[in-house]
C-alpha positions in Angstrom: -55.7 -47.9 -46.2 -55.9 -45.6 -43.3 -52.4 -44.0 -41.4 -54.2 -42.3 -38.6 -56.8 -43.1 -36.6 -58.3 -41.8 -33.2 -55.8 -40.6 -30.3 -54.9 -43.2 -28.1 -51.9 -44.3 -25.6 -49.6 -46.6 -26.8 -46.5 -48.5 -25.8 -43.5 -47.1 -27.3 -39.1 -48.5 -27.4 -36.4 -46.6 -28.0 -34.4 -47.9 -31.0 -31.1 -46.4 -29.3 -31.5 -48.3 -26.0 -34.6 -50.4 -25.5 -36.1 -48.0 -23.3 -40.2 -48.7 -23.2 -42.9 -45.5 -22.5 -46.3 -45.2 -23.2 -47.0 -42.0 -25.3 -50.3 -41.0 -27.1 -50.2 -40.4 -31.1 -53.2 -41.1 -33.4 -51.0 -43.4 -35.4 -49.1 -46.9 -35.1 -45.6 -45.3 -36.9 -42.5 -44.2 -35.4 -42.2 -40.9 -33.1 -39.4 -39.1 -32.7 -38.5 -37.4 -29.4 -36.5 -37.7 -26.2 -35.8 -40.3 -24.4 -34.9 -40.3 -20.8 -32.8 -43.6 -21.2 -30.5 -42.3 -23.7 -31.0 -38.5 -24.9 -28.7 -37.4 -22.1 -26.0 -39.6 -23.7 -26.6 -38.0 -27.5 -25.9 -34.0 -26.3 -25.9 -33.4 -30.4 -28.7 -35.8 -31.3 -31.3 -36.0 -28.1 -34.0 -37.0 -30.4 -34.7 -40.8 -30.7 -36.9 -42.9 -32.7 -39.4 -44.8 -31.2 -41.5 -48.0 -32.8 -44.8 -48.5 -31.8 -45.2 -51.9 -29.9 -49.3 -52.0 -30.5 -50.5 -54.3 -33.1 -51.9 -52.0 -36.0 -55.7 -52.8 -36.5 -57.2 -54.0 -39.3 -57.8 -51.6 -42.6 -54.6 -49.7 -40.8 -51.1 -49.3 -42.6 -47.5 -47.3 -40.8 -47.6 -44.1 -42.3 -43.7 -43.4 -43.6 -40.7 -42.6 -41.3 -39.7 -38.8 -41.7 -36.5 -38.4 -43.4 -33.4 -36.8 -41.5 -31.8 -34.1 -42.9 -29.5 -31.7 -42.0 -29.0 -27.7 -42.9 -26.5 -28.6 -45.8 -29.0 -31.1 -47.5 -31.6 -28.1 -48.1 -29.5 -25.5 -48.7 -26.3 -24.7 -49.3 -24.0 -22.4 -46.8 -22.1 -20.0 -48.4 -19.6 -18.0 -46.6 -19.7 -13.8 -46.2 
């Protein structure tokens, strides 16, 4: 099964508030960037996930949501 296909524009909603724009990706996943409904309410975490609200075409899978991690989960801080 394929994860990415050609670029196209897409319809897009904000998990955080339901927020709906149309961004262009070459997949059907989730993207991850502002949203102008919400980010301005999230000063520490402005980036939102957004789920695709196309249908995914046949032969077509979601590729896998990116894991969130923070500074202390890939390294460890040590003071001076």
């Amino acid at each position: 099964m394929l994860t990415t296909g050609k670029y196209s524009v897409k319809d897009y909603q904000c998990t955080r508030c339901g927020q709906v724009e149309k961004h262009g990706t070459n997949h059907w996943g989730e993207i991850y960037c502002r949203c102008k409904g919400c980010s301005w309410k999230n000063p520490l975490d402005p980036i939102a996930v957004w789920k695709c609200l196309e249908p995914i075409p046949q032969g077509y899978e979601k590729p896998a949501p990116w894991k969130k991690v923070r500074l202390g989960d890939i390294c460890t801080i040590v003071a001076a």
